[in-house]
C-alpha positions as CSV (number, residue, x, y, z in Angstrom):
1,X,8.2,-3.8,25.9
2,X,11.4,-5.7,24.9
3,X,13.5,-3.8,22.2
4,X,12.9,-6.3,19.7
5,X,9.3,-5.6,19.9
6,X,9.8,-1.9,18.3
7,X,12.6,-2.0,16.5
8,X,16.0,-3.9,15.9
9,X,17.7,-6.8,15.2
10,X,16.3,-10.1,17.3
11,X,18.2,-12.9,18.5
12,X,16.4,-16.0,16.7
13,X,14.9,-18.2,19.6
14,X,15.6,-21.3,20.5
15,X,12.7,-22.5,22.3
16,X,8.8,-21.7,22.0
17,X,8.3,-19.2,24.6
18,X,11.2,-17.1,23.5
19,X,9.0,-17.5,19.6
20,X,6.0,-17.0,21.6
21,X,7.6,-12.8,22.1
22,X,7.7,-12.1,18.6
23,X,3.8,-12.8,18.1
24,X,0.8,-10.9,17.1
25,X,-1.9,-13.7,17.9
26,X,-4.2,-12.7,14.7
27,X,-7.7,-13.5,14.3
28,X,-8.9,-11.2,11.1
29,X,-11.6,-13.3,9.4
30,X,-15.1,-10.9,8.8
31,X,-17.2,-14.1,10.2
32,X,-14.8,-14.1,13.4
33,X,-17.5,-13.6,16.7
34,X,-17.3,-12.2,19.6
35,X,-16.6,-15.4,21.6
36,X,-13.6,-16.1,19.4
37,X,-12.1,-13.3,19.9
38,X,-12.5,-14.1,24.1
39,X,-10.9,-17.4,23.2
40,X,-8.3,-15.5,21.1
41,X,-7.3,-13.6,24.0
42,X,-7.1,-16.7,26.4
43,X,-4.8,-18.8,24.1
44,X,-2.7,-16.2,23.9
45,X,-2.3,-15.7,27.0
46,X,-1.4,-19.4,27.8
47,X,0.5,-19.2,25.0
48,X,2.6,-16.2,26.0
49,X,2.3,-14.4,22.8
50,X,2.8,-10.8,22.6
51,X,0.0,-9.4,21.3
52,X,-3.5,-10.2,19.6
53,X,-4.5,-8.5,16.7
54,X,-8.4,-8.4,16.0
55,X,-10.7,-6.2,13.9
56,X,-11.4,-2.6,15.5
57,X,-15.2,-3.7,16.3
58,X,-13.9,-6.0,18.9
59,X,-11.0,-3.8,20.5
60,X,-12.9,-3.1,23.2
61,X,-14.1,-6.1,24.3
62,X,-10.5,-7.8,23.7
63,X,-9.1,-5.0,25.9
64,X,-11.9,-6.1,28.4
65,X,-10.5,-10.1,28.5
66,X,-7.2,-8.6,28.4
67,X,-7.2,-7.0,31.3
68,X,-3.5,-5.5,30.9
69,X,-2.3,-9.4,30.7
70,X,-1.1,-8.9,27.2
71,X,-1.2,-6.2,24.1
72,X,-4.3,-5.5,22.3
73,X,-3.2,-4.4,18.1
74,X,-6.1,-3.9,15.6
75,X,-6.4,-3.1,12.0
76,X,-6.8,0.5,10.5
77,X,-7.8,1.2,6.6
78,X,-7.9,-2.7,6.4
79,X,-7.5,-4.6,4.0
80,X,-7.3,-2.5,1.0
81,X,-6.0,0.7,2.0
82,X,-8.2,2.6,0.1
83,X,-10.0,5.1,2.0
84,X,-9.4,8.7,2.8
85,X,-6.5,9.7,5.4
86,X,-9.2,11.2,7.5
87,X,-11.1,8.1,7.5
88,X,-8.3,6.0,8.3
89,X,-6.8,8.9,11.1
90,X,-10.5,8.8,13.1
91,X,-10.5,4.8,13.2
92,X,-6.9,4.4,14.3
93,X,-8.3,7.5,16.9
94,X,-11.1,5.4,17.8
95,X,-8.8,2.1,18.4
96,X,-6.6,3.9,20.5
97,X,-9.8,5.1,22.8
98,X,-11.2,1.8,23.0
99,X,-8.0,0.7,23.7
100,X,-5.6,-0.3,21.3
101,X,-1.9,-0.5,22.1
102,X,-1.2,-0.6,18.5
103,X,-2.2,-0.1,14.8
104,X,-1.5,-1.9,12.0
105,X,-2.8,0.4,9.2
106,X,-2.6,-0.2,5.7
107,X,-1.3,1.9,3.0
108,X,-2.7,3.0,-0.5
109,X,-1.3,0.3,-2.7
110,X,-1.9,1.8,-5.7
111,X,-0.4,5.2,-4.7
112,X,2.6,3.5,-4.4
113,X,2.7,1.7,-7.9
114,X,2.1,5.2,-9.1
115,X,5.1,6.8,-7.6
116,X,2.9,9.0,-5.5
117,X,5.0,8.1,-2.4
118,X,4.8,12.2,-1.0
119,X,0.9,11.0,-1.1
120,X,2.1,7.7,0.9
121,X,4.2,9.3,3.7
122,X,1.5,12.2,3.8
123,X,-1.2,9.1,4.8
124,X,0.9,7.9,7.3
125,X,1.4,10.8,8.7
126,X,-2.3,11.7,9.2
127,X,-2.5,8.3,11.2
128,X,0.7,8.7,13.0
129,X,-0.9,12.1,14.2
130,X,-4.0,10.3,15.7
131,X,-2.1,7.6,17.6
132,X,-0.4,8.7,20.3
133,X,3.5,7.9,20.6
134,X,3.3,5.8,23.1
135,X,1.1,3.8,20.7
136,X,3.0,1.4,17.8
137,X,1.7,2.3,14.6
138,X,3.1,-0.3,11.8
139,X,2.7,0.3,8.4
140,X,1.5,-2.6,5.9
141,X,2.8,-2.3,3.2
142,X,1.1,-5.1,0.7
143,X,5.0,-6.2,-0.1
144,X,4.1,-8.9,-2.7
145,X,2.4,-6.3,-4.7
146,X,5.7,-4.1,-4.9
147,X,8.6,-4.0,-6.7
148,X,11.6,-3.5,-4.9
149,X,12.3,-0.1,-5.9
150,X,9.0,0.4,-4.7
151,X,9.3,-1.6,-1.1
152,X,12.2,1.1,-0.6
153,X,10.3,4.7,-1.3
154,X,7.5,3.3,1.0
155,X,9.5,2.0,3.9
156,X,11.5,5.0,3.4
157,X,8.3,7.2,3.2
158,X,7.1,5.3,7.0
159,X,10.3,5.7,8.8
160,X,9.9,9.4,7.5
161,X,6.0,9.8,8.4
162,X,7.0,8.9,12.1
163,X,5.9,4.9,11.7
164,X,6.9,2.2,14.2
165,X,7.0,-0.4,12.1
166,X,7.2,-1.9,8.6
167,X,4.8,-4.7,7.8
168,X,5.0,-6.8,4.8
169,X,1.1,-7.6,4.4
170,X,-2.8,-7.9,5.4
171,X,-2.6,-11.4,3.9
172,X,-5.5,-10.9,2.2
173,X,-4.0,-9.9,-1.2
174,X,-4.1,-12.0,-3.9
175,X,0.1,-11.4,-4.7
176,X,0.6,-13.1,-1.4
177,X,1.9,-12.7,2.0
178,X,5.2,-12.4,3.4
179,X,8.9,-13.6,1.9
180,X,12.0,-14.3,2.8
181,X,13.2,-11.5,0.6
182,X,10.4,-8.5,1.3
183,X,11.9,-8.7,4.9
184,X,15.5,-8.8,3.9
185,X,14.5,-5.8,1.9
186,X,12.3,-4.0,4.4
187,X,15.0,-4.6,7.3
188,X,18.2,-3.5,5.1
189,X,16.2,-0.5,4.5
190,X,14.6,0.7,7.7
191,X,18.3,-0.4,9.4
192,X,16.9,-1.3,12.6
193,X,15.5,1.9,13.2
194,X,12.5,0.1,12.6
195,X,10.7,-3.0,13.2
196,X,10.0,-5.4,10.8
197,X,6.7,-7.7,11.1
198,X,6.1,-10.8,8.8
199,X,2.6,-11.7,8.2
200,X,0.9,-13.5,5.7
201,X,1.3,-17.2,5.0
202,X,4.0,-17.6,8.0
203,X,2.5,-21.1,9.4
204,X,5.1,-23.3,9.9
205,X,8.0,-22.6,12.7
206,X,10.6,-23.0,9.6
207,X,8.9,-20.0,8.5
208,X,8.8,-18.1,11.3
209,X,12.4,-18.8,12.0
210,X,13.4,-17.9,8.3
211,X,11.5,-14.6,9.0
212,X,13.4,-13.8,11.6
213,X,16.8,-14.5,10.4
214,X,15.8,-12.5,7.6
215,X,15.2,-9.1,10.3
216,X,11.6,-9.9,11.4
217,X,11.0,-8.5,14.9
218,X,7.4,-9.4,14.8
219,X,5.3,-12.1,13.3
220,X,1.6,-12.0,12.6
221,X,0.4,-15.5,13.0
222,X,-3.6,-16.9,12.7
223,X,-1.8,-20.7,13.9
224,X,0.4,-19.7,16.7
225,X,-0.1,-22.9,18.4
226,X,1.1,-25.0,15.5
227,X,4.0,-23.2,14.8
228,X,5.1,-22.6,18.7
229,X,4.6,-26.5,18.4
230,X,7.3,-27.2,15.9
231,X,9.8,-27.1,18.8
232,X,8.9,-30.1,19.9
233,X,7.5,-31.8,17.0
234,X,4.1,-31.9,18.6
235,X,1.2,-32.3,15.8
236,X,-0.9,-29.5,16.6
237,X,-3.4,-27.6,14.2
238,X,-1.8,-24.9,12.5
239,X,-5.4,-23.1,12.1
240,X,-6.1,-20.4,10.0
241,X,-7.8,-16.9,10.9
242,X,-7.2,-15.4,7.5
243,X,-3.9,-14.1,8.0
């Protein structure tokens, strides 16, 4: 694992494959099937992404096509954050068996907007203590949905909990994805103790780029191939997996 995959400042690349590093190939839609997430796992391979990221009923099938040839990330409490500790602990436990290299799991919003932020680092914690450290956890945060005040406590209350990562959003919330100033924010905060991931609404290569000057180390992208393209002005499909 390169350093700016856990934590850190990155270098902003200058050519697709060096982009390619900072991805999490996503495919999160609830219709997604089991032979797109096989074809998932090819592109991203030929695309020289980092990781995928796919729902935890098809972990085990993506480490399968894997094979070792490139990370295997999944969701935990997804998309809304809102179930018991417990609950969330035993799927990120599961994820890890079928085998996960990483969690992305998601907080409890509305804890946060109530100040409950002990309650925040406390759910963390339960999942940090199911995945083992070799293991990335990130921590979504839902960033659009937070003030700022309230993007610091719960970064703060991850880096606390034991967290990997900071991670601005499932992109599945109606406040929006990822900005420009959420990752300033997030990075600034964490100080490179932490990595940052973008995700949500990142689809062109001037917004990947923007991320990453901003103090994304990671990037959570549905149309990898279109924004990879962007280097050389190729037209190709930016997709969209719900991300």
């Amino acid at each position: 694992m390169n350093d700016a995959a856990r934590s850190g400042q990155a270098d902003v690349p200058a050519d697709a494959l060096a982009l390619a590093r900072f991805v999490d190939h996503t495919l999160l839609k609830p219709e997604a099937r089991t032979a797109d997430v096989t074809a998932l796992v090819e592109e991203g391979v030929r695309l020289g992404v980092f990781s995928v990221c796919i729902s935890p009923t098809f972990v085990a099938h993506a480490a399968r096509v894997a094979a070792g040839r490139i990370a295997v990330a999944t969701v935990c409490g997804f998309p809304s954050g809102k179930h018991v500790s417990a609950v969330k602990a035993a799927e990120a436990a599961r994820a890890v068996a079928d085998g996960a290299d990483e969690v992305d799991m998601v907080i409890d919003v509305g804890a946060a907007k109530e100040g409950a932020f002990d309650a925040v680092r406390a759910d963390i914690a339960a999942v940090r203590a199911a995945v083992p450290a070799e293991h990335l956890l990130k921590v979504i945060i839902e960033a659009a949905a937070l003030t700022d005040d309230e993007i610091v406590a719960v970064c703060q209350a991850a880096q606390d909990a034991g967290a990997d990562f900071v991670k601005t959003s499932t992109g599945f919330h109606p406040a929006g994805g990822a900005s420009v100033r959420a990752v300033e924010l997030m990075a600034q905060t964490v100080g490179g103790a932490l990595g940052v991931k973008a995700s949500g609404g990142v689809r062109t290569l001037d917004d990947a780029l923007a991320m990453i000057r901003a103090g994304a180390t990671r990037l959570g992208l549905s149309g990898t191939a279109g924004v990879l393209a962007g280097f050389s002005g190729q037209a190709a499909p930016a997709g969209d997996s719900g991300y």
